[in-house]
C-alpha angles and dihedrals in degrees: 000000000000121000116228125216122238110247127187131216101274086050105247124121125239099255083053102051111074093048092064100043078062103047089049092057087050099047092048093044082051097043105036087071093047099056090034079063095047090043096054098033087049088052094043087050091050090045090043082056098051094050093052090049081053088049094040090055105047094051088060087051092053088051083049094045100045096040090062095049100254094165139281128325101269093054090044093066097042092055091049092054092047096044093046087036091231107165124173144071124288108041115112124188112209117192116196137186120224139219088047093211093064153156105127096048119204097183150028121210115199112194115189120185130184132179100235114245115217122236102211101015082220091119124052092188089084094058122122096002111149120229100210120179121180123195127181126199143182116252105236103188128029103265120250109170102024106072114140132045115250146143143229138199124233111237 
């Protein structure tokens, strides 16, 4: 007569059980810091997008906003930190005249450039990147009021 081995609900036998108790414990402690690090660096490199499409975007409306004489540099980017609600230190709008040899001006070159904020903090690799966006656009109208390059700071 053969002798039969006790077997639970889940199918395993007595002597089994426990290993693999044990080897389920070990595989989630090795795998749980390996997809928290996909999952924030996934989230950091989404937020990192969307900062440089902000950034992207308020660079186009500076070009809009100097070509049509809005006003000087330094108003100019005011105007571009208020209109792409960009606040912080760090980000810093350059208009620039081109060609550098002007009057008469045929384009205008925006240059805005912001320090990225992480989102989670969980990975210093992103640290001190530079999020950097350049638009140039055709002067339509001979400027008035914008006559020099400058620069201006986002508060």
């Amino acid at each position: 007569m053969r002798r039969r081995r006790r077997i639970d609900r889940t199918g395993s036998t007595d002597k089994s059980r426990l290993g693999q108790r044990g080897a389920a414990l070990v595989e989630m402690a090795v795998i749980t810091p390996l997809l928290l690090l996909l999952l924030f660096g996934i989230m950091e490199a989404g937020w990192a997008f969307s900062q440089s499409v902000e950034i992207r975007n308020a660079a186009r409306e500076g070009g809009r906003i100097a070509v049509v004489d809005y006003g000087d540099a330094t108003a100019i980017a005011a105007e571009v930190c208020n209109r792409a609600g960009i606040t912080g230190a760090g980000t810093v709008v350059t208009v620039t005249l081109l060609p550098a040899d002007g009057p008469p001006y045929e384009s205008v070159e925006i240059t805005v450039a912001k320090a990225f904020e992480t989102l989670t903090g969980f990975l210093p690799m992103f640290d001190g990147v530079n999020l950097t966006s350049t638009v140039e656009m055709r002067v339509e109208r001979e400027l008035v009021n914008l006559v020099a390059n400058g620069s201006g700071t986002c508060t």
